[in-house]
N, C-alpha and C positions, 0 to 999 in steps of 0.2 A: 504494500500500500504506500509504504514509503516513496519508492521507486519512481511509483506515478505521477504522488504529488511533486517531484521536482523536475519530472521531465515535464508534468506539462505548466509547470511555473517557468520551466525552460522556454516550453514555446513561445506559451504568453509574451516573454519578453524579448524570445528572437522575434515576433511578428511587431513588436515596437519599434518604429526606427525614424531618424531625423529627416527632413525634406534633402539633406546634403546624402545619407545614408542612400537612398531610397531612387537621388539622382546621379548618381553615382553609381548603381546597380541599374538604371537603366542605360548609361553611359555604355557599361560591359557589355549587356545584350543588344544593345548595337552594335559595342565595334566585332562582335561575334558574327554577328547576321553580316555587315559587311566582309566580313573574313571567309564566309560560307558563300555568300550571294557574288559578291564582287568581281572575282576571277570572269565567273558565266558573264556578266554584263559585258566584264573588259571584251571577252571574247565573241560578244554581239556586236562592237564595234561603239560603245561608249565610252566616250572622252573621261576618263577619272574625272571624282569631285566635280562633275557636271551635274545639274539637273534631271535630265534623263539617264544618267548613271543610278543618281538616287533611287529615282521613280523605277527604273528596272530593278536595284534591289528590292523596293517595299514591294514590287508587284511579287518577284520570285516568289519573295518569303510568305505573300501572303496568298498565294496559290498551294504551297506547300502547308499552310495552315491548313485550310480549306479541304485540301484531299484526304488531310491527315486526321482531323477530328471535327469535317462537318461543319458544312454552314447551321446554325443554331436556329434559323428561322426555315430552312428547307431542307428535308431528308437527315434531320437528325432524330432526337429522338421526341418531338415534337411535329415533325413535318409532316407532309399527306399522305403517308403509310398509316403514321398513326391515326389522323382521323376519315378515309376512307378515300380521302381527294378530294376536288370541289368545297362548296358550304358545307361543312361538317359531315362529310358523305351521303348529301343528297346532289350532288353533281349541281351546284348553285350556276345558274351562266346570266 
């Protein structure tokens, strides 16, 4: 019982973190997604640190989102599988 209470007083206060903490972690998973995405862009024929260098990496990564765990509002676990298709599966047109 011990245990418990301090791992999750652990988490508690690993999920605390300063606006500097918090930008600074997002700082890494960008320059990650640039480290992963970037190469394929160069090799599209974008200029580094261009705009459309950018916009090729958010696009990659965020098609790689999308295959990987599902747009939220269509064919997840929410989307028209679950409710039949159409207005709540009376085929609304």
């Amino acid at each position: 019982m011990r245990t418990l209470i301090v791992l999750s007083a652990a988490l508690l206060l690993g999920a605390c973190a300063t606006p500097q903490e918090r930008a600074a972690r997002k700082q890494a998973e960008m320059a990650d997604t640039i480290a992963v995405y970037g190469p394929a862009c160069d090799r599209l024929g974008y200029a580094q640190q261009s705009d459309q260098w950018r916009n090729c990496i958010i696009s990659l990564s965020t098609k790689d989102e999308v295959q990987r765990y599902g747009h939220p509002g269509y064919g997840g676990a929410w989307g028209p599988g679950y409710w039949g298709g159409g207005f709540w599966g009376r085929g609304w047109r």
